[in-house]
C-alpha positions in Angstrom: 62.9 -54.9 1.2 61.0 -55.9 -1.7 63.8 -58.7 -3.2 63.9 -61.1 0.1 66.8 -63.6 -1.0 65.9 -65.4 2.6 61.9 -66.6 0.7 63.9 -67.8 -2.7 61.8 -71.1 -4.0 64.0 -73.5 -5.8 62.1 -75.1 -8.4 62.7 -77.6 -11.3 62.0 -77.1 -14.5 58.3 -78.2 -15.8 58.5 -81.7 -17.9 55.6 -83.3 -19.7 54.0 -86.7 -18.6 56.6 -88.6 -20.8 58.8 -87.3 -19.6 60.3 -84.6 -21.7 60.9 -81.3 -22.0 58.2 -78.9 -23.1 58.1 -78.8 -26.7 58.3 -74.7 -26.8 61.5 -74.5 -24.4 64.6 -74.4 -26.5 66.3 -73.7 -23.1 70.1 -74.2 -23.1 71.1 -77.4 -21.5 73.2 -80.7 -22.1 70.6 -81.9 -25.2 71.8 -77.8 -27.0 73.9 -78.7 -30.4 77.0 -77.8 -30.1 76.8 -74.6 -32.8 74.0 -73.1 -30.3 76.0 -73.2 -27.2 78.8 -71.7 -29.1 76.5 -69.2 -30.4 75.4 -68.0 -27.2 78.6 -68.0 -25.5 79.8 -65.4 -28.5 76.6 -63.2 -28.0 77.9 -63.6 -24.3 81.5 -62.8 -24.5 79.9 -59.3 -27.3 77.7 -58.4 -23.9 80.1 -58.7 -21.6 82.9 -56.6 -23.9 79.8 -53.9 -24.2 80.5 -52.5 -20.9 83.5 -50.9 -19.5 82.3 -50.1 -15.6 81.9 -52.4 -12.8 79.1 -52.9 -11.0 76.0 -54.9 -11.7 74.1 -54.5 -15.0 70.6 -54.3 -16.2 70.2 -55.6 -20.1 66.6 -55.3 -21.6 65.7 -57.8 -24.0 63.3 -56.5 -27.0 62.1 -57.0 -30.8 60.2 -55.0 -32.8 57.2 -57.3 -33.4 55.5 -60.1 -31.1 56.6 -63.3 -31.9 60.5 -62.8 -32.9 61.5 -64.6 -29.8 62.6 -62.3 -27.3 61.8 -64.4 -24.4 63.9 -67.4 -25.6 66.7 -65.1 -26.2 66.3 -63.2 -22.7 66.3 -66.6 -21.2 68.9 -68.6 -22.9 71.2 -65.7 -22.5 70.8 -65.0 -18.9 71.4 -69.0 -18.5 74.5 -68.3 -20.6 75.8 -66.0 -18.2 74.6 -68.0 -15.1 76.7 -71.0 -16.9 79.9 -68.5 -16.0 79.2 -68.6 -12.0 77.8 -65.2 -12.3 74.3 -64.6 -10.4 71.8 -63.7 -12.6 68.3 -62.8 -12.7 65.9 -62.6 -15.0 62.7 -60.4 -15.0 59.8 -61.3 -16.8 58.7 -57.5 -17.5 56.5 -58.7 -20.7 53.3 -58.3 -18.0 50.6 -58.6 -21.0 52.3 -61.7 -22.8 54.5 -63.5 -20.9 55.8 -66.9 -21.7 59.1 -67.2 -19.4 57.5 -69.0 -16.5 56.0 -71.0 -19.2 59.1 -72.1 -21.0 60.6 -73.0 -17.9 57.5 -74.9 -16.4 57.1 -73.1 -13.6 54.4 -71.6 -11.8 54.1 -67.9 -12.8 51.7 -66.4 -10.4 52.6 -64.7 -7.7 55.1 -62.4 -9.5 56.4 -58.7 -10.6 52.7 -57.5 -11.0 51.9 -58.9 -7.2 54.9 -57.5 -6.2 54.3 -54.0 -7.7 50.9 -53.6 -6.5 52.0 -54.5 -3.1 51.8 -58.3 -2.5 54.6 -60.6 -1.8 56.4 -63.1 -4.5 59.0 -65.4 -3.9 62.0 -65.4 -6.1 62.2 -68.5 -7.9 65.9 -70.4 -8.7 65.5 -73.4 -11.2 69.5 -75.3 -10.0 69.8 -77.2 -13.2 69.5 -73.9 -15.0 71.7 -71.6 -12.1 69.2 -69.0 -12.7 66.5 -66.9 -10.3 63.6 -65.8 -11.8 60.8 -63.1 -11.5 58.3 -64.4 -13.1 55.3 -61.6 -14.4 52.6 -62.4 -12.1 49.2 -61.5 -12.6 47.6 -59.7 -15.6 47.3 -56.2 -14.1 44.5 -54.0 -15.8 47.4 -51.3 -16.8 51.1 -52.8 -16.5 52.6 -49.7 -17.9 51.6 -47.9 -14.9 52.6 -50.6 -12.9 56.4 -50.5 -14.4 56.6 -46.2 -14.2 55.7 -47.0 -10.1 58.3 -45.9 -7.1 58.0 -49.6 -6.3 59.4 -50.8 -10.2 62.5 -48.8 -9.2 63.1 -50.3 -5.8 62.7 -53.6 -7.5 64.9 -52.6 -9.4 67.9 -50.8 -7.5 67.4 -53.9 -5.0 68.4 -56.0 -7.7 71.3 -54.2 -8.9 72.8 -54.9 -5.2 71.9 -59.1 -5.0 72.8 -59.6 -8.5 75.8 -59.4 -11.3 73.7 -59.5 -14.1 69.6 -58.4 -14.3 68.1 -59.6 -17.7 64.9 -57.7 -18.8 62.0 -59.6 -21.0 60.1 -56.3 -22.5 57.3 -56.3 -24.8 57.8 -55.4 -28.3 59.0 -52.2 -28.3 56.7 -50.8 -31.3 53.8 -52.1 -29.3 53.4 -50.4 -26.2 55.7 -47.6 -24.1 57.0 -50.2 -21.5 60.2 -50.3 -22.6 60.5 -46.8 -22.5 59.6 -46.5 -19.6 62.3 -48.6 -17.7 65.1 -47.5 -20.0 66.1 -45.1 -17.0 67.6 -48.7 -15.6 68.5 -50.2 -18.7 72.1 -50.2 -19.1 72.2 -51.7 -22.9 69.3 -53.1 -25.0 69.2 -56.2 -27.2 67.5 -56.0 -30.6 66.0 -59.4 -31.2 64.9 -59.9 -35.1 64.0 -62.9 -36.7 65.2 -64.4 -39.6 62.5 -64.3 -42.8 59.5 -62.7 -40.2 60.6 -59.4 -38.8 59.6 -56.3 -41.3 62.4 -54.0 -42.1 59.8 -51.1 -41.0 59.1 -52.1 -37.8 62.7 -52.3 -37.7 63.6 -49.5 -38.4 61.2 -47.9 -36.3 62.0 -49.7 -33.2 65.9 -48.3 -33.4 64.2 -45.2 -34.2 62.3 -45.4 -31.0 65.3 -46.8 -29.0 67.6 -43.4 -30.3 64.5 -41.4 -29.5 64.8 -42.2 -25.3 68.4 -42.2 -25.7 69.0 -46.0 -25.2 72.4 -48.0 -25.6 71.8 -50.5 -28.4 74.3 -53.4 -27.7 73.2 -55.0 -30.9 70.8 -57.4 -32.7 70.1 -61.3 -31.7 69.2 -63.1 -35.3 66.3 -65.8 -34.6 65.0 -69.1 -36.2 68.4 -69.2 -38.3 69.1 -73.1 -39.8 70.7 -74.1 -42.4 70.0 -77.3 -44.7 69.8 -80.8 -42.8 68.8 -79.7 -39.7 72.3 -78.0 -38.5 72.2 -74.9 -36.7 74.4 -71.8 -37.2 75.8 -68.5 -35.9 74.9 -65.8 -37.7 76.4 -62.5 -37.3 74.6 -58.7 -38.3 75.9 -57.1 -35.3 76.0 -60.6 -33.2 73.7 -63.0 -32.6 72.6 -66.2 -32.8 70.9 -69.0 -34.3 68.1 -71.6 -33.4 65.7 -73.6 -35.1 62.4 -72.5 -33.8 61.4 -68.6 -33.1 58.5 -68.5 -31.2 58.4 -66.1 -28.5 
């Protein structure tokens, strides 16, 4: 048993000396506007509508390009969910850049990469949040090969039975194969683009590459979205949502 719910670590989320939050969070919570909440829960209610069987579901969580903010979509979403009782987990598969355990100001070593090469790692479950987390670990020498492994699948078929949603950070999927490579337990992906960054190009040729392994596109997540006087607001395309910073 790789996934041993008996070893979970609660943590708390990381704050700064003063106090607050960490400047690059943008995590869901009681401090969210109002239009952001509201946002997420539509993205959730489009996700949930996207799948017909029961069962547990893996959703992977990509972009075209670094720095469209994947990672603060994956997160906020799968805190979204955990906000509807639901038992969520999210996987911090991005094992060259990740930034989830730094978001949430936890400690992100050991993790998935430990885990895959045969160490132990601790699920972690922030309370506040109602969220476990696998955080990446440490930087493996080749992380695709470490996702293709036997023990990437029994990570994650063990956490299609502990769990009722499993939320997927991948890397850019123009950049390397990774997400590729788990699609064969992806259940529906999530385009993330942002607003006045992405290039229609790499675009275009990440839904070229998602049609190409025969993925299940749920639809696109619009980024760093605001409107005049510091408002924020929904904004559709397939669905989405939007926030004022897109980093990540």
């Amino acid at each position: 048993m790789l996934l041993d719910m008996d070893t979970v670590r609660e943590e708390t989320r990381g704050r700064n000396k003063g106090g607050k939050r960490q400047a690059t969070d943008y995590i869901l919570d009681e401090s969210t506007p109002f239009s952001v909440n509201e946002a997420y829960k539509a993205l959730r209610t489009n996700v949930s509508f996207s799948f017909r069987e029961e069962g547990a579901k893996v959703i992977g969580v990509t972009s075209s390009m670094k720095g469209e903010g994947k990672s603060t979509a994956a997160l906020n979403l799968a805190v979204s969910f955990g906000q509807l009782g639901k038992k969520v987990l999210l996987i911090d598969c991005d094992l060259r850049l990740p930034t989830v355990a730094e978001k949430l100001g936890i400690k992100g070593l050991p993790g998935l990469s430990d885990l895959l090469v045969g160490g132990e790692c601790p699920i972690r479950y922030l309370k506040e949040l109602e969220l476990y987390v696998l955080p990446s670990g440490t930087l493996p020498p080749d992380a695709t090969a470490l996702l293709a492994s036997a023990r990437m699948d029994e990570v994650i078929t063990e956490a299609r039975g502990k769990f009722d949603y499993i939320f997927l950070d991948l890397p850019p999927v123009t950049t390397v194969a990774d997400s590729a490579i788990l699609s064969k337990h992806i259940d529906g992906f999530l385009l993330v683009v942002r607003r006045n960054y992405s290039r229609y190009s790499s675009i275009s040729d990440a839904i070229n590459q998602l049609e190409l392994i025969g993925a299940k596109v749920l639809g696109y997540v619009y980024t760093n979205a605001e409107v005049s006087g510091g408002h924020y607001k929904y904004y559709g395309g397939s669905y989405g949502y939007g926030y004022g910073h897109g980093k990540g």
